[in-house]
C-alpha positions in Angstrom: 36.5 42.9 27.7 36.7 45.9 28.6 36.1 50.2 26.6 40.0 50.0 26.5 39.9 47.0 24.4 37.7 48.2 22.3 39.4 51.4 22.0 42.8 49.9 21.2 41.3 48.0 18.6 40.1 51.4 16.8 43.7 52.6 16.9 44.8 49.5 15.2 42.5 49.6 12.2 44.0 50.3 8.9 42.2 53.0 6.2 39.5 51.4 4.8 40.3 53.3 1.0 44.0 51.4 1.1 42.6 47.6 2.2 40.8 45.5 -0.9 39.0 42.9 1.9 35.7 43.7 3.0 36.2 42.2 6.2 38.7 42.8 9.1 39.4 40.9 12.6 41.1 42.6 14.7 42.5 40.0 17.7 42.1 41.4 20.9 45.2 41.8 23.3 43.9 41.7 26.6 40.4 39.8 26.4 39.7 36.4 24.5 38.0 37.8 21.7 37.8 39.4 17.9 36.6 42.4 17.0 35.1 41.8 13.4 34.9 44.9 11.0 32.9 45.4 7.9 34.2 48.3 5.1 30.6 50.1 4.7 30.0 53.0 2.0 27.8 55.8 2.2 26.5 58.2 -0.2 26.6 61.5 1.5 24.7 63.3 -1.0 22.9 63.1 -4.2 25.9 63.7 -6.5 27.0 60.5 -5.0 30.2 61.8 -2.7 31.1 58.0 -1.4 32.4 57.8 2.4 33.8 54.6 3.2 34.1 53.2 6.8 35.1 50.6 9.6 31.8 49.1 10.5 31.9 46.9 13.9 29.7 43.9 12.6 30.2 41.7 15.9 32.3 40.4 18.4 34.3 36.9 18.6 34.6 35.3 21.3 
């Protein structure tokens, strides 16, 4: 596996505000792996403005 994998991957992954899972694989191309995503949310401040975000939680192989 290589950055450009990794990098493709990124490109590929959907908003995480229009997907209902949790969890998204991503299959790799080029390598024999999966890239494995987790949908994180963060407070950003105290009146609670929620940012929600792709999380790379491991790597399949």
């Amino acid at each position: 596996m290589k950055q450009q994998d990794f990098d493709e991957a990124i490109k590929r992954l959907p908003s995480p505000v229009k997907i209902d899972t949790d969890i998204y694989i991503i299959p790799c191309i080029n390598a024999c792996c999966r890239f494995v995503f987790e949908k994180q949310h963060f407070y950003t401040n105290p009146q609670e403005n929620e940012l929600v975000m792709w999380v790379l939680k491991e790597i399949r192989y």
